[in-house]
C-alpha positions as CSV (number, residue, x, y, z in Angstrom):
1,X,92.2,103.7,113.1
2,X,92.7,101.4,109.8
3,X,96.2,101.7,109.0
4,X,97.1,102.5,105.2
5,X,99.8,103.2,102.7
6,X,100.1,104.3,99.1
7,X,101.4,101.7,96.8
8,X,101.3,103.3,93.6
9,X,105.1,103.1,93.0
10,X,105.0,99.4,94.2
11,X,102.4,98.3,92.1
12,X,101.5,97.9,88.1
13,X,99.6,100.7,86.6
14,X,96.6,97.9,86.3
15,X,96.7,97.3,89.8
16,X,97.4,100.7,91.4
17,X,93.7,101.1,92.4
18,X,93.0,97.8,93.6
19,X,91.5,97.0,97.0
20,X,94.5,95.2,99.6
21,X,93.0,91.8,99.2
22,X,92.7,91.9,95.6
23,X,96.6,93.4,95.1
24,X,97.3,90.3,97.7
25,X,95.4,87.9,95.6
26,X,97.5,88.8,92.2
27,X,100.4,87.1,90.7
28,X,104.0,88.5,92.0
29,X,104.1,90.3,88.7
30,X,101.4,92.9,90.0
31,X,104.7,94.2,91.6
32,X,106.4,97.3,89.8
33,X,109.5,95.2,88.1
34,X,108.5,91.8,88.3
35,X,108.4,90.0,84.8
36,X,106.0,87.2,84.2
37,X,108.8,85.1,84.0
38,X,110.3,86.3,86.9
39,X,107.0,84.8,88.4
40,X,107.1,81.6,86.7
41,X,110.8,81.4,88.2
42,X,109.4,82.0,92.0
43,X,106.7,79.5,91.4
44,X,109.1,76.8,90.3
45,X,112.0,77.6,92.7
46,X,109.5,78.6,96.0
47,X,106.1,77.4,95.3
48,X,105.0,81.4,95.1
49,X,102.1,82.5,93.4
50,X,100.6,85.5,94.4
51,X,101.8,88.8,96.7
52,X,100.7,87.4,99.5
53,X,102.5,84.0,99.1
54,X,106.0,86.1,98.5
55,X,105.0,88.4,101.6
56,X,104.5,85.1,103.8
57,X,107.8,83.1,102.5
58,X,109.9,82.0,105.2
59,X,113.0,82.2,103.4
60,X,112.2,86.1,102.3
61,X,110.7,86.8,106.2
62,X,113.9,85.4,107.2
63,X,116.1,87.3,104.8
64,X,113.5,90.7,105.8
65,X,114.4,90.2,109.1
66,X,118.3,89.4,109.6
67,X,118.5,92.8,107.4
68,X,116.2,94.9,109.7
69,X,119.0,93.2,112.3
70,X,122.2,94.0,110.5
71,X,120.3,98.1,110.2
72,X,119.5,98.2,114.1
73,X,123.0,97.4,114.7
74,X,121.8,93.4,115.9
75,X,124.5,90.3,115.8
């Protein structure tokens, strides 16, 4: 069974009814909140472009998961 989520509230109104791979294709300020500067910053300081290039990040994976750690109760 295809697993799926609504990502309205994550998403720009121009992007709410975009297929996955095209939301994962679009520039970090797809996301609901990000600026267009805020992009330009996370390409200069990260080399991130698109959704998918934040989602893969090793430094936000890493971040991701010594939170979901600290939340399980993990040292």
């Amino acid at each position: 069974m295809p697993i799926s989520a609504d990502l309205d509230t994550q998403l720009d109104k121009d992007w709410e009814n975009k297929s996955l791979s095209e939301v994962l294709r679009a520039p970090v300020s797809a996301l609901a909140g990000v600026t267009d500067d805020d992009g330009k910053l996370l390409n200069q300081a990260l080399n991130v472009k698109t959704i998918s290039d934040l989602g893969k990040n090793k430094y936000f994976r890493a971040a991701y998961a010594l939170t979901l750690l600290s939340d399980t109760g993990g040292k």
